[in-house]
C-alpha positions as CSV (number, residue, x, y, z in Angstrom):
1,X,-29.1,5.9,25.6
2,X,-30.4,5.0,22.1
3,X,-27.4,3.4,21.4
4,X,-27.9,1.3,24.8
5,X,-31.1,0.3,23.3
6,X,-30.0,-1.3,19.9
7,X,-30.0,-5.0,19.4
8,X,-28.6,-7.4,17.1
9,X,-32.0,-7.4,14.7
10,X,-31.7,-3.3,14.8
11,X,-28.5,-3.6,13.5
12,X,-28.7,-6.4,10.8
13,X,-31.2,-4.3,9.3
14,X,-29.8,-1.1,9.1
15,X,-26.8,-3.4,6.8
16,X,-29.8,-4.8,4.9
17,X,-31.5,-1.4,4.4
18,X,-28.9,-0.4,2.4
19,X,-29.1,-2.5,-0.3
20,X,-32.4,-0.5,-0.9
21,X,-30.6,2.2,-2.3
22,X,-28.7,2.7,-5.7
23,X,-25.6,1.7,-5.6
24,X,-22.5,1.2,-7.0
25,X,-20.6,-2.6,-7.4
26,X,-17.0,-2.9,-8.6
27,X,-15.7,-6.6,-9.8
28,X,-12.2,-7.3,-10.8
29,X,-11.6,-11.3,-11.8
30,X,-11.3,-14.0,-14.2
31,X,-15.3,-14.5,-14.4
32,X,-16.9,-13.6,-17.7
33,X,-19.6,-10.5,-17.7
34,X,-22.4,-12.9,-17.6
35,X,-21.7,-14.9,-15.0
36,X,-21.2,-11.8,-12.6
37,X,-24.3,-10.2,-13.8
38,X,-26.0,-13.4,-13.3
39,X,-24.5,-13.9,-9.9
40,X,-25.0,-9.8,-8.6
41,X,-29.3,-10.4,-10.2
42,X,-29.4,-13.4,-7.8
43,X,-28.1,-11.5,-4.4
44,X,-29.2,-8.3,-5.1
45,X,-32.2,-7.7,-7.5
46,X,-35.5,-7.9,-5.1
47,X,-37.1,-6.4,-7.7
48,X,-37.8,-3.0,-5.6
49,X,-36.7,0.1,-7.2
50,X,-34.1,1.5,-5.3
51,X,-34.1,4.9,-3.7
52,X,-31.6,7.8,-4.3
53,X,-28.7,7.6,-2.5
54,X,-29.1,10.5,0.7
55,X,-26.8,13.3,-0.4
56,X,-23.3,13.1,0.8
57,X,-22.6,15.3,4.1
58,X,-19.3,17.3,4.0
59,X,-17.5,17.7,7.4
60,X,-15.9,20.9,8.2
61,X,-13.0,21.4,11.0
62,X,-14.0,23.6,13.3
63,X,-12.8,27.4,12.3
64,X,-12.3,29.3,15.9
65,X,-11.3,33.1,15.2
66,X,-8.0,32.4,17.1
67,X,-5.9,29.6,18.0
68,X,-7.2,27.5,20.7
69,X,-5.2,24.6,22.8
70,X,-7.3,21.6,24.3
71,X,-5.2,20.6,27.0
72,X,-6.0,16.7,28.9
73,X,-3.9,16.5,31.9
74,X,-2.1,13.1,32.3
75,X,1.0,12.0,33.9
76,X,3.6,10.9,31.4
77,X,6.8,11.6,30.4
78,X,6.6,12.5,27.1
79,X,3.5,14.7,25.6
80,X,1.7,14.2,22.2
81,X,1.1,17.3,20.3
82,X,-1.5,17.8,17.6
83,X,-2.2,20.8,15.4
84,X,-5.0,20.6,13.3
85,X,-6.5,23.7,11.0
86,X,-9.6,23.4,7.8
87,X,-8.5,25.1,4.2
88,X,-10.0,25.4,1.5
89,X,-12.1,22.9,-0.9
90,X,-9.7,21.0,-2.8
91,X,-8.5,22.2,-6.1
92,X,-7.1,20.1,-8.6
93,X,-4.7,22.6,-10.2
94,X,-2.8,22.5,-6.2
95,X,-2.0,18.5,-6.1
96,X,1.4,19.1,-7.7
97,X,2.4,21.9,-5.2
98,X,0.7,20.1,-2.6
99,X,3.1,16.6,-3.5
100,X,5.9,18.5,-3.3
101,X,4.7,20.5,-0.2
102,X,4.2,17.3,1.7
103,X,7.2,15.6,0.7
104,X,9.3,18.6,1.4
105,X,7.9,19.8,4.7
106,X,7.7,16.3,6.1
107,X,8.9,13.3,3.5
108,X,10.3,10.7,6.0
109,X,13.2,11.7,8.2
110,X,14.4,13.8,5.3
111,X,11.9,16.4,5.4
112,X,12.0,19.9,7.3
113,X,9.6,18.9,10.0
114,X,11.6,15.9,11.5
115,X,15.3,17.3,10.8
116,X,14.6,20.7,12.5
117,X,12.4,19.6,15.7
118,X,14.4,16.1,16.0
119,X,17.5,16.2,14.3
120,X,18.6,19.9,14.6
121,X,17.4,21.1,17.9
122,X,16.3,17.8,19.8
123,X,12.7,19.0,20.3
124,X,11.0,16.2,19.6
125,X,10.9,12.3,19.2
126,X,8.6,12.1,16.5
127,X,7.4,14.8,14.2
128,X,5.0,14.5,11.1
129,X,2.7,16.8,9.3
130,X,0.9,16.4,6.3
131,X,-1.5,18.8,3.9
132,X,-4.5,16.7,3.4
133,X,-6.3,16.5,0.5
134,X,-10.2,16.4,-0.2
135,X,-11.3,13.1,-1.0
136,X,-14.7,14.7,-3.4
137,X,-15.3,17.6,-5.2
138,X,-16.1,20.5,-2.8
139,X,-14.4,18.7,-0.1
140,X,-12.3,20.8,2.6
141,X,-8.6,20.0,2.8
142,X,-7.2,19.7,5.8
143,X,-3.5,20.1,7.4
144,X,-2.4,18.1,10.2
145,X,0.8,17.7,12.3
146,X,1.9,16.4,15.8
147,X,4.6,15.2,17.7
148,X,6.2,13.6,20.3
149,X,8.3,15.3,23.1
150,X,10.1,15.5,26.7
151,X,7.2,17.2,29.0
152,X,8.9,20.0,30.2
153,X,9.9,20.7,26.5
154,X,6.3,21.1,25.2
155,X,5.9,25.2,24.6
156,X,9.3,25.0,23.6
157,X,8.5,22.6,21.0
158,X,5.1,23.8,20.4
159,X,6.7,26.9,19.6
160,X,9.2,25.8,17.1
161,X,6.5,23.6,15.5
162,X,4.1,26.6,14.9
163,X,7.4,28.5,13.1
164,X,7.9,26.3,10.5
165,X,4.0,26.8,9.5
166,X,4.7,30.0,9.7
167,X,8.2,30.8,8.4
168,X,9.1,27.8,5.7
169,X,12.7,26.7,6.1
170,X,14.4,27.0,2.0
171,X,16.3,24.7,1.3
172,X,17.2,24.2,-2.7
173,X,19.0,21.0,-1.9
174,X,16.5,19.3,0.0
175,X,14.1,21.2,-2.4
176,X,15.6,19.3,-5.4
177,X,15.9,15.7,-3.6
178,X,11.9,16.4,-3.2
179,X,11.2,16.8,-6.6
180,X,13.5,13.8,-8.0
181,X,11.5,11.8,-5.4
182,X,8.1,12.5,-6.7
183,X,8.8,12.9,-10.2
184,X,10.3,8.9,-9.4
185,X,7.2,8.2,-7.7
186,X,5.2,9.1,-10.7
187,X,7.6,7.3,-13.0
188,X,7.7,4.1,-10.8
189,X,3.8,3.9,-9.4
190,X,1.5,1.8,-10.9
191,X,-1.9,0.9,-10.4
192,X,-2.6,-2.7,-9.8
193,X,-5.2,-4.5,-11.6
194,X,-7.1,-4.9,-8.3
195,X,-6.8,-1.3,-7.8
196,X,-8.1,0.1,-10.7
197,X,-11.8,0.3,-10.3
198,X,-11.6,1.5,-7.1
199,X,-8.7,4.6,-8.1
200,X,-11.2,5.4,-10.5
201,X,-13.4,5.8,-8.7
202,X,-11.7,8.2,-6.6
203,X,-11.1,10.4,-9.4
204,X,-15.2,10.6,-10.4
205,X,-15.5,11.8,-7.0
206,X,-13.0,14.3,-7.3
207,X,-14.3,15.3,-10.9
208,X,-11.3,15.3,-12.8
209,X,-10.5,13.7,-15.7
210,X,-9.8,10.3,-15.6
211,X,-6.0,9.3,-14.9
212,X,-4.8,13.4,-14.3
213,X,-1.4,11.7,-13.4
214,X,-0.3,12.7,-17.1
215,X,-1.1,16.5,-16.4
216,X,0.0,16.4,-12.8
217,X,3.4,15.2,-13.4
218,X,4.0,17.8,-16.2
219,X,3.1,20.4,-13.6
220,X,5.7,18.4,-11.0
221,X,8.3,19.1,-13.1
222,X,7.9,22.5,-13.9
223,X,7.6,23.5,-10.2
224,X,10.7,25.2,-8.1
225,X,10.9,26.2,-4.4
226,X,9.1,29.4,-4.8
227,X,5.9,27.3,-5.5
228,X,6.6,25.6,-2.8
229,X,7.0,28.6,-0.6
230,X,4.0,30.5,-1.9
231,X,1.9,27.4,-0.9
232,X,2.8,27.8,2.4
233,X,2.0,31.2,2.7
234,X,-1.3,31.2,1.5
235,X,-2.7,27.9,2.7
236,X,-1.0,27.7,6.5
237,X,0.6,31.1,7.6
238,X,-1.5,33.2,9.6
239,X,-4.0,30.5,9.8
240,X,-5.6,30.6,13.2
241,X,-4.8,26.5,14.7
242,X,-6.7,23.7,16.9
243,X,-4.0,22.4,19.3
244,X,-4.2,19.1,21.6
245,X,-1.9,18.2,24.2
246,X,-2.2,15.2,26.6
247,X,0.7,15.6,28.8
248,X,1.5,16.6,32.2
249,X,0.9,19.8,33.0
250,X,3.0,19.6,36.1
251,X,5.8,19.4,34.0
252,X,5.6,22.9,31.9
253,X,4.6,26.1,31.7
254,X,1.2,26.8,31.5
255,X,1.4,30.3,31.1
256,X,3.8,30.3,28.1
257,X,0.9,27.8,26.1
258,X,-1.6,30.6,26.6
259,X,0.7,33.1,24.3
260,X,-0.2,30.9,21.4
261,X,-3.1,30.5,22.4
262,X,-6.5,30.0,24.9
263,X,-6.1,27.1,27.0
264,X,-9.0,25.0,27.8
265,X,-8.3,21.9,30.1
266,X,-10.6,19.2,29.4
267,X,-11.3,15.5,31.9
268,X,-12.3,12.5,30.6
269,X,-15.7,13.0,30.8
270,X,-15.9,15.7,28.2
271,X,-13.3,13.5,26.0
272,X,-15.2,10.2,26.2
273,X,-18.9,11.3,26.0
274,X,-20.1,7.3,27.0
């Protein structure tokens, strides 16, 4: 209802009412210093003093004692998976093993996720999964994965999905083509001049020094598969899991989904709230 009752005023000056608090401007260009200072004391100095900037608000997935599957009924032919479960904060000393974590468990068509559900045992059409990172200091990482399958293969791939979280596939050969492809990634990258303030940035937020590439890729190269392997077992086996499916629940079993775990079906009411 409130948001019913917003107009266009309402909104321009919730934009405007911003500018009332500190804040942070970033200018990359050919303009000398005093021009843009001139130019940023014309549009934004009203000569208020601002107010502090609200603290920022941390988002946490939601941590159920058990996995739980959110099932939306929906005939299709294929049905999209998603697995979703909260970690930790984020930790600079784990962005090497996370790198080659991500890259190794699912680094294009290459990595374990898509050759074992797609290539291997036909599971799936698409697979991904990535360990995301914490964007601040104190910020929860996240790991995420989903694919795309037949209907009547969804438990089955559900299943073999939720294995390789919890039993990592080793593999010292793709292991190695990982690492090569980072530590090339870290050779190769480079931050364009219209990037810089703005990685920067990024790295305040995360409180590290500025530029930890130097450190990082020390660490990279240092790193073998039992790293890798001892990553996964501490940050996703065991590690109870949100589950969605939108599929057709016609077309499999819905007795074998509740093994892995309680089975809520949801309509579109309690999906789209307006």
């Amino acid at each position: 209802d409130k948001l019913t009752e917003l107009t266009m005023d309402d909104l321009h000056g919730l934009i405007k009412s911003l500018l009332r608090y500190r804040h942070a401007v970033a200018y990359t260009g050919s303009l000398p210093l005093e021009k843009v200072q001139a130019v940023l004391k014309q549009g934004l100095n009203s000569g208020e003093p601002l107010k502090p900037a609200p603290p920022y608000r941390f988002l946490k997935v939601a941590a159920p004692g058990e996995s739980r599957i959110y099932l939306f009924d929906k005939e299709m032919a294929q049905s999209q998976v998603r697995i979703e479960f909260g970690d930790g904060e984020y930790n600079e000393a784990n962005v090497p093993a996370v790198q080659l974590f991500n890259d190794y468990f699912s680094g294009g068509m290459s990595g374990i996720v898509f050759q074992e559900l797609r290539e291997a045992r036909a599971l799936a059409y698409s697979a991904y999964a990535v360990y995301s990172n914490g964007g601040r200091k104190n910020e929860q990482n996240v790991m995420v994965g989903g694919i795309g399958c037949q209907a009547d293969k969804t438990p089955e791939a559900l299943d073999a999905f939720i294995e390789l979280f919890e039993n990592l596939p080793a593999s010292p050969e793709r292991f190695n083509e990982t690492r090569d492809s980072v530590i090339s990634r870290y050779r190769t990258g480079k931050v364009g001049f219209r990037e810089i303030t703005g990685v920067v940035r990024s790295w305040e937020r995360l409180e590290v020094p500025i530029d930890p590439r130097k450190e990082r890729f020390a660490r990279v190269q240092q790193f073998g598969l039992d790293q890798v392997v001892q990553f996964q077992k501490q940050h996703l086996k065991g590690r109870p899991r949100l589950i969605s499916i939108v599929g057709d629940r016609k077309k499999f079993e819905l007795e074998r989904l509740k093994k892995i775990g309680a089975v809520t079906e949801l309509d579109l009411k309690a999906i789209f709230a307006f």
